[in-house]
C-alpha positions as a Markdown table, in Angstrom:
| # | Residue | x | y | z |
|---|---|---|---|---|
| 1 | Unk | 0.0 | 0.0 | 0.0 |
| 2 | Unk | 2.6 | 1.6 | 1.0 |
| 3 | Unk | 4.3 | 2.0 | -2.8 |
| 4 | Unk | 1.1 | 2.3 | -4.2 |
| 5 | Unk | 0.3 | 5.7 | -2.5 |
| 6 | Unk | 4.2 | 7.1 | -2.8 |
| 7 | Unk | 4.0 | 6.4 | -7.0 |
| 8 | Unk | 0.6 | 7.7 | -7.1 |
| 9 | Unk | 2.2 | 11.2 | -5.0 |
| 10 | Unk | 4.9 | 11.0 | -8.0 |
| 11 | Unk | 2.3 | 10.9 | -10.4 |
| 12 | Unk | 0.3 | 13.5 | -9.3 |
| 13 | Unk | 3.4 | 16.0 | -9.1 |
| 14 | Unk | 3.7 | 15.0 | -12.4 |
| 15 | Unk | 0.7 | 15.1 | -14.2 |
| 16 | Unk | -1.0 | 18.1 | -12.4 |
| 17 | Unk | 1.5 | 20.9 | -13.4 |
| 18 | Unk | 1.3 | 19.6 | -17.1 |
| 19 | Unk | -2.5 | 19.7 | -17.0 |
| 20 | Unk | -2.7 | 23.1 | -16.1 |
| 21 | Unk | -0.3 | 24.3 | -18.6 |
| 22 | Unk | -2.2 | 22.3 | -21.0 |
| 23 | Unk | -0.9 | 23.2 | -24.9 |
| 24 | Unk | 1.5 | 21.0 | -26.5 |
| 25 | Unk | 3.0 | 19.7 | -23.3 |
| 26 | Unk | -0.2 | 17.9 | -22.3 |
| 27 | Unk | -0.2 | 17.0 | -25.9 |
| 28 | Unk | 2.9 | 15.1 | -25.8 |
| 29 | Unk | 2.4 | 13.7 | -22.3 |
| 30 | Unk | -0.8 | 12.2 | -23.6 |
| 31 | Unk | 0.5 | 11.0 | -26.8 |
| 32 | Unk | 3.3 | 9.3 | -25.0 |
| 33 | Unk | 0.5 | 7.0 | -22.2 |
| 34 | Unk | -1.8 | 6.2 | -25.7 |
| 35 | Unk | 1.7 | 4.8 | -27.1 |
| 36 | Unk | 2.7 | 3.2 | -23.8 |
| 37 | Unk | -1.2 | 1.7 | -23.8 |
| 38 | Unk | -0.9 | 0.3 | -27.2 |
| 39 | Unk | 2.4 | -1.4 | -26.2 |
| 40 | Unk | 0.3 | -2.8 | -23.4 |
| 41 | Unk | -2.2 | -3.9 | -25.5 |
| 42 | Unk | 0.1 | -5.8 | -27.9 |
| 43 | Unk | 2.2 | -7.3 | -24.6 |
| 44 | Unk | -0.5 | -9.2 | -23.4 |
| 45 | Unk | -1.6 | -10.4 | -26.6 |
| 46 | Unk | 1.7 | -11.6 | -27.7 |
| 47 | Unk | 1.5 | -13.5 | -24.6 |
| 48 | Unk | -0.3 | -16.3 | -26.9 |
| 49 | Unk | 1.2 | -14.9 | -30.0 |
| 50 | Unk | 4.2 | -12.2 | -31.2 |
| 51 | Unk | 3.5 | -10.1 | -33.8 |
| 52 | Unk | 5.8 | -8.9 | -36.6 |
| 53 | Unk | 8.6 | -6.6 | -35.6 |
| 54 | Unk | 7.3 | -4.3 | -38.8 |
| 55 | Unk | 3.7 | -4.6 | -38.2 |
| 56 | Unk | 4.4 | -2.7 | -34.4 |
| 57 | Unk | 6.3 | 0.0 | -35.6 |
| 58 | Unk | 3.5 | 0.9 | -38.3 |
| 59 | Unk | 1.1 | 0.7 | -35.3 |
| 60 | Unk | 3.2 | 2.9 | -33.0 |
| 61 | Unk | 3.8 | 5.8 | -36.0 |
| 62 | Unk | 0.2 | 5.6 | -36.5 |
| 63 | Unk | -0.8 | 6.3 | -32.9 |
| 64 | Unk | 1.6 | 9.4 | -33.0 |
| 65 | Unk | -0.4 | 10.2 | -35.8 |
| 66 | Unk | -3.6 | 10.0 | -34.3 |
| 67 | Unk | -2.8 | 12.0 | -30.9 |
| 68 | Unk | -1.1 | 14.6 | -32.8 |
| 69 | Unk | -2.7 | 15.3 | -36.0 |
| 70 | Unk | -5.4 | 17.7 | -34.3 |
| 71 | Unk | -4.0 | 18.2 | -30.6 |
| 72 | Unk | -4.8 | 22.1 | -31.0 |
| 73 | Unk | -8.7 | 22.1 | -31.6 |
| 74 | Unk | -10.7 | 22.9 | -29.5 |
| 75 | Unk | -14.2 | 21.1 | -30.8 |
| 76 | Unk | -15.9 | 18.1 | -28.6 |
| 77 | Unk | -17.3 | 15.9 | -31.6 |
| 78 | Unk | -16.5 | 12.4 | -33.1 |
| 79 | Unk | -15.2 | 13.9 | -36.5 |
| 80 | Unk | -14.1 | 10.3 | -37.9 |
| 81 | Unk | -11.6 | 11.1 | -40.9 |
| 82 | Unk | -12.4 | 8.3 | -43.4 |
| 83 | Unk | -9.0 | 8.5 | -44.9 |
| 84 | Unk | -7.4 | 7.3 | -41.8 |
| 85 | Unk | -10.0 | 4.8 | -41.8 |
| 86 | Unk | -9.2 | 3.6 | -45.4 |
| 87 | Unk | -5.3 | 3.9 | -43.9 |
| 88 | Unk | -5.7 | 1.7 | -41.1 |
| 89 | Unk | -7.3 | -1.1 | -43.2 |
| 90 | Unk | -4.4 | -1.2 | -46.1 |
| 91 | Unk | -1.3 | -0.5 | -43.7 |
| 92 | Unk | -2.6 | -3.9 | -41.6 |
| 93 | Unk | -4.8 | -5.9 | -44.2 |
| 94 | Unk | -2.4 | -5.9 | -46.6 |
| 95 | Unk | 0.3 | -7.8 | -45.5 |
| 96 | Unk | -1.6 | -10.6 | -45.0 |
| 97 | Unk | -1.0 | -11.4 | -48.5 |
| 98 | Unk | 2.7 | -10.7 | -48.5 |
| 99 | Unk | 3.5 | -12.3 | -45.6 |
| 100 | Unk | 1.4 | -14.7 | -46.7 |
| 101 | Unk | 1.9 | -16.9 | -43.6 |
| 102 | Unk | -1.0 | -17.3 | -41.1 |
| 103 | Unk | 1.3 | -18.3 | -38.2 |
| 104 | Unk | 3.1 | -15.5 | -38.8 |
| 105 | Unk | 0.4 | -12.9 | -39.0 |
| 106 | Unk | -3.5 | -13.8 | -39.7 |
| 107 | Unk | -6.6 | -11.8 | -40.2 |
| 108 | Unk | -7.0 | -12.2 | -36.1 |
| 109 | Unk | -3.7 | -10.6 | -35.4 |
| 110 | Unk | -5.0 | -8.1 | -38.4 |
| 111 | Unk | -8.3 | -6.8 | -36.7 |
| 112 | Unk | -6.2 | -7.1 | -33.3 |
| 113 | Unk | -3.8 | -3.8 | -34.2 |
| 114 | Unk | -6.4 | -2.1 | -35.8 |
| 115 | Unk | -9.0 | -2.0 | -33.0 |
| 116 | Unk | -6.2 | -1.3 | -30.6 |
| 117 | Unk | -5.2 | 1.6 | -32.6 |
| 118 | Unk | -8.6 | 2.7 | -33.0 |
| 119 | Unk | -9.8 | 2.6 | -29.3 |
| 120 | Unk | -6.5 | 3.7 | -27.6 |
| 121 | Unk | -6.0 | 6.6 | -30.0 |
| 122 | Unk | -9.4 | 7.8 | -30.1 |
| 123 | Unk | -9.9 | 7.6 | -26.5 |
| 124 | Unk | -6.6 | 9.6 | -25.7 |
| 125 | Unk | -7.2 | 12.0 | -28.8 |
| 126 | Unk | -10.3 | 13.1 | -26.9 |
| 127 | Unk | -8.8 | 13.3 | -24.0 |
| 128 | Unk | -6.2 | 16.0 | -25.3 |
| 129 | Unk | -10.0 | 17.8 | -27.0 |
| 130 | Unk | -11.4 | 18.2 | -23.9 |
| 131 | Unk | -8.4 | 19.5 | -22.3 |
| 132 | Unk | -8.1 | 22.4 | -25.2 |
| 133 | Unk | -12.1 | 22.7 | -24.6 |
| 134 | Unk | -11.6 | 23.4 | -21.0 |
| 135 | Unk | -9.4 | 22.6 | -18.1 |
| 136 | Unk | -12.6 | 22.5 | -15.9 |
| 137 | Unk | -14.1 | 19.6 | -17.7 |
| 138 | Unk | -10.8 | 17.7 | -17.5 |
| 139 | Unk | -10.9 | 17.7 | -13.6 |
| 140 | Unk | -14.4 | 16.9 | -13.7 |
| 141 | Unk | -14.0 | 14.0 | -15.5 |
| 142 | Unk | -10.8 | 12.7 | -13.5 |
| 143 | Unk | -12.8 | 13.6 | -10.1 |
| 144 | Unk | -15.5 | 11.2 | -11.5 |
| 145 | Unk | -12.9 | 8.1 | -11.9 |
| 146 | Unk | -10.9 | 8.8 | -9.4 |
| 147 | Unk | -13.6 | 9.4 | -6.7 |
| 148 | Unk | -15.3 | 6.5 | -8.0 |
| 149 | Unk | -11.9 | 4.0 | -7.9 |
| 150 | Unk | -10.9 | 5.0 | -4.9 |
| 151 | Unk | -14.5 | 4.6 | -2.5 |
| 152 | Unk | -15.3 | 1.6 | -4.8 |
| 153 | Unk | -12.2 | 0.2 | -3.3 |
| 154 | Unk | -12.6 | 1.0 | 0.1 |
| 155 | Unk | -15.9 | 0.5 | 0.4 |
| 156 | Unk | -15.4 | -3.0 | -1.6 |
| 157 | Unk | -12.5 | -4.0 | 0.9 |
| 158 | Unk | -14.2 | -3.0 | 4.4 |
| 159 | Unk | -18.5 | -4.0 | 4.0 |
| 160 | Unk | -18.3 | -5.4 | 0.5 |
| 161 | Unk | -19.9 | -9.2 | 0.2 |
| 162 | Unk | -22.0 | -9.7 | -2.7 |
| 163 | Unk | -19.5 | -10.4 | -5.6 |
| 164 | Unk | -20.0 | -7.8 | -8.5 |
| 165 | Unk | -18.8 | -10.3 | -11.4 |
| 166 | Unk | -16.9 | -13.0 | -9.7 |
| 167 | Unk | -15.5 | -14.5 | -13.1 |
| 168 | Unk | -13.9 | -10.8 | -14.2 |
| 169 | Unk | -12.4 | -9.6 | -11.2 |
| 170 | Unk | -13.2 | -11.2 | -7.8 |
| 171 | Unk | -12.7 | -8.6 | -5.5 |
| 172 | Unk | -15.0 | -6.5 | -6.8 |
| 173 | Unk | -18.2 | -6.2 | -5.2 |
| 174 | Unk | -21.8 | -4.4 | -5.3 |
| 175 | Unk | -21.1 | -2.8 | -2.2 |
| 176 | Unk | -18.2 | -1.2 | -3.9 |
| 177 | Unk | -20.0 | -0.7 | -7.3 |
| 178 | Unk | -22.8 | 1.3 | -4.7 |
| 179 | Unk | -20.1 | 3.5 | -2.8 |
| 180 | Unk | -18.4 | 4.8 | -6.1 |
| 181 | Unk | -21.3 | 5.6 | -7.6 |
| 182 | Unk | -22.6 | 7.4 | -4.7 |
| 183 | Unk | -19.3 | 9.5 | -3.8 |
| 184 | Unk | -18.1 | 9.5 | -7.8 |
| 185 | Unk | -21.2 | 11.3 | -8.8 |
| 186 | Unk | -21.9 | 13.8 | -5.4 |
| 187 | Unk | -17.7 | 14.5 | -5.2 |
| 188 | Unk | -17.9 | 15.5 | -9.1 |
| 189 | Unk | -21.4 | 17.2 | -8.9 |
| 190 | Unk | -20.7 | 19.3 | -6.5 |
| 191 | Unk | -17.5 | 20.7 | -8.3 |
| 192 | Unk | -19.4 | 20.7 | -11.5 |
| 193 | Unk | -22.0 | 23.1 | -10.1 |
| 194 | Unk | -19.4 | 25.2 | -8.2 |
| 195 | Unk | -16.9 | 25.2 | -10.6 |
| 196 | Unk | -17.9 | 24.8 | -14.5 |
| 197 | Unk | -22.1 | 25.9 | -14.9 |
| 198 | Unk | -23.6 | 27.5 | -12.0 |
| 199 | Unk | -26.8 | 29.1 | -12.1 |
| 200 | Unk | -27.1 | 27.7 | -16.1 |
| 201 | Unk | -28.1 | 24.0 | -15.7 |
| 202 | Unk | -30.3 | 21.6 | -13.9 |
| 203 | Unk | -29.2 | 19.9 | -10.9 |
| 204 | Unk | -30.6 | 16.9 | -11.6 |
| 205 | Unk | -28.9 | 16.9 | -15.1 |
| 206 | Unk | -25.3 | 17.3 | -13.9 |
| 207 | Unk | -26.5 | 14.2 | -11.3 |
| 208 | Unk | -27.7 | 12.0 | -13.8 |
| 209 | Unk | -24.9 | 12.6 | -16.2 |
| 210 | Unk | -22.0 | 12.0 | -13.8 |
| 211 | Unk | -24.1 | 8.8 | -12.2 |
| 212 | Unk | -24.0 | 7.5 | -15.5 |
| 213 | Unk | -20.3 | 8.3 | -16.3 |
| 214 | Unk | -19.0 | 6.9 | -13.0 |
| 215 | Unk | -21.3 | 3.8 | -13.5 |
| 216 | Unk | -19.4 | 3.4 | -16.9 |
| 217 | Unk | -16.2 | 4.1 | -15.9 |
| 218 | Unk | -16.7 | 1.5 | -13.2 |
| 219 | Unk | -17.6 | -0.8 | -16.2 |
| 220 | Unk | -14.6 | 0.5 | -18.5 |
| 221 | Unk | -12.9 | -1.0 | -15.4 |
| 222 | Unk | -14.2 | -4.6 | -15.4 |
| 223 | Unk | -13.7 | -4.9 | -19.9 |
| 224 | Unk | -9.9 | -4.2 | -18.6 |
| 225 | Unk | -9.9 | -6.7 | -16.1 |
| 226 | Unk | -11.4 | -9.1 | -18.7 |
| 227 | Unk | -8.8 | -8.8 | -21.4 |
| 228 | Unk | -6.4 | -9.3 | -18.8 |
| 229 | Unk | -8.3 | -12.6 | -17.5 |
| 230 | Unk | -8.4 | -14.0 | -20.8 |
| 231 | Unk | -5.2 | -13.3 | -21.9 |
| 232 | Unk | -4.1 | -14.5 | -18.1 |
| 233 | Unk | -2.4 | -11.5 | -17.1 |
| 234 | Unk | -2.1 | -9.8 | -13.6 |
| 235 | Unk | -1.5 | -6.5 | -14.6 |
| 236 | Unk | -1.2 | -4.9 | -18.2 |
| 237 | Unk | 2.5 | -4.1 | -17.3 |
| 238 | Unk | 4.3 | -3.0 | -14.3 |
| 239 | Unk | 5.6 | 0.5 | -15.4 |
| 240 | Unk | 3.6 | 2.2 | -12.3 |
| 241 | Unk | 5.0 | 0.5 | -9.6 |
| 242 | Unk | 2.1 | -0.5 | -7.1 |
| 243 | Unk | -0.7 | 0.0 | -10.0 |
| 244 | Unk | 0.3 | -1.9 | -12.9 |
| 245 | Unk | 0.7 | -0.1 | -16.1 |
| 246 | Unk | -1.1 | 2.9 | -18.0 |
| 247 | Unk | -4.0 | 0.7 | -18.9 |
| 248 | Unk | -4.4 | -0.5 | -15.3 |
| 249 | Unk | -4.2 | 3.0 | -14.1 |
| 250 | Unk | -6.8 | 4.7 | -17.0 |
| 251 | Unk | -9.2 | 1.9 | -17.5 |
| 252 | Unk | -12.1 | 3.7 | -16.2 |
| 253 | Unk | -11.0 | 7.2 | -17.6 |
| 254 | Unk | -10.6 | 5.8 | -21.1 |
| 255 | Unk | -14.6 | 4.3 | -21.0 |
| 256 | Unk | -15.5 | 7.8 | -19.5 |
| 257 | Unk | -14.1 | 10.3 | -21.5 |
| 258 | Unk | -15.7 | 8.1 | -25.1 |
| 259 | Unk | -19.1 | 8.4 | -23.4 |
| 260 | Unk | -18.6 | 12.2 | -22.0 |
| 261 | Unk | -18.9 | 13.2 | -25.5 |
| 262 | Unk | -22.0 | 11.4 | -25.6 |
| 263 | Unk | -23.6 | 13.3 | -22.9 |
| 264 | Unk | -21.9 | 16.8 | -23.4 |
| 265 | Unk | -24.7 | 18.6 | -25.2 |
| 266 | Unk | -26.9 | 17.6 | -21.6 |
| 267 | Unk | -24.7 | 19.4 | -19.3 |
């Protein structure tokens, strides 16, 4: 517990000045965790199977790409670029037939990269939007996961009994589920209200929103911890020392910020 609290110190002396100066140093900072979650990604898979040296490289260039190639707007919307699309299909289709050797690298291993890229880019793209949007929105959305990890945990630890889904992750329990939501969403309301819109929205708006984005993040944290199970991995690495790696530390912030952008034009 011990490390785990002194690393998480460190990381917060870290990442907190960089947030607030926001620009191209959040930018890069950002850039560099989606490239480090990728490299996750592709560790535990290649647990059952490596990939080609070449084939990794392409899909670290292309998450550079994809963090960087609009990191100064400033607009919340899912603007999907169908050329990067059309990209992503030819630079990891395509050597299926000159490789031409399925043990080597299959349609599996294929549509592996290229939903990795996908979901790890986009989600840390956004997360550089909303920080350009506004700063405000950024701590609201890490009050949400963090509140919600941390009381999920202690609550979970010290009254939780009813396993929350035993097979995923069996520590995790509805008592736990119960006191995130509850402390996630009041902890994050209350700064929304003080902080980003007050006087302009509903109460009961900026309550339902962040129950609903703590109950996903929550979620966000049990697809993690399946991906991990079936690939039989503790932790997605052990770069954070006490947490795991980037993946094991963003699960729930990745799933929340993909669905904030869902529920912006409500709050």
């Amino acid at each position: 517990m011990k490390k785990r609290i002194l690393s998480a110190i460190i990381l917060l002396m870290i990442f907190i000045p960089i947030l607030i100066i926001g620009s191209t140093p959040y930018a890069i900072l950002m850039t560099l965790l989606a490239i480090a979650g990728l490299y996750e990604l592709i560790r535990v898979r290649e647990g059952k199977k490596k990939f080609p040296f070449l084939i990794k490289v392409i899909a670290y260039l292309l998450m550079l790409f994809f963090c960087l190639s609009n990191y100064q707007s400033n607009v919340l919307s899912y603007v999907m670029d169908y050329r990067v699309m059309a990209f992503l299909i030819f630079v990891f289709l395509l050597p299926l037939v000159f490789i031409n050797d399925n043990r080597q690298y299959n349609l599996n291993d294929a549509l592996f990269i290229i939903g990795a890229v996908l979901f790890i880019g986009l989600s840390f793209n956004l997360l550089i939007l909303v920080r350009n949007y506004d700063l405000k929105y950024t701590v609201y959305l890490f009050l949400i996961t963090t509140v919600t990890d941390t009381f999920a945990l202690f609550t979970g630890k010290y009254i939780g009994v009813h396993p929350l889904a035993e097979k995923i992750s069996p520590k995790k329990t509805v008592e736990g589920l119960i006191g995130g939501l509850i402390m996630g969403t009041f902890v994050a309301s209350m700064y929304y209200c003080f902080f980003i819109g007050p006087n302009q929205i509903s109460l009961l708006n900026v309550i339902g929103v962040t129950l609903i984005l703590s109950f996903i993040g929550q979620l966000g944290d049990l697809v993690f911890s399946s991906i991990k199970r079936y690939y039989d991995q503790k932790d997605f690495s052990n770069l954070i020392p006490g947490h795991g790696g980037i993946l094991d530390r963003l699960d729930s912030m990745i799933f929340v910020v993909l669905a904030f952008v869902l529920f912006l034009s409500m709050i």
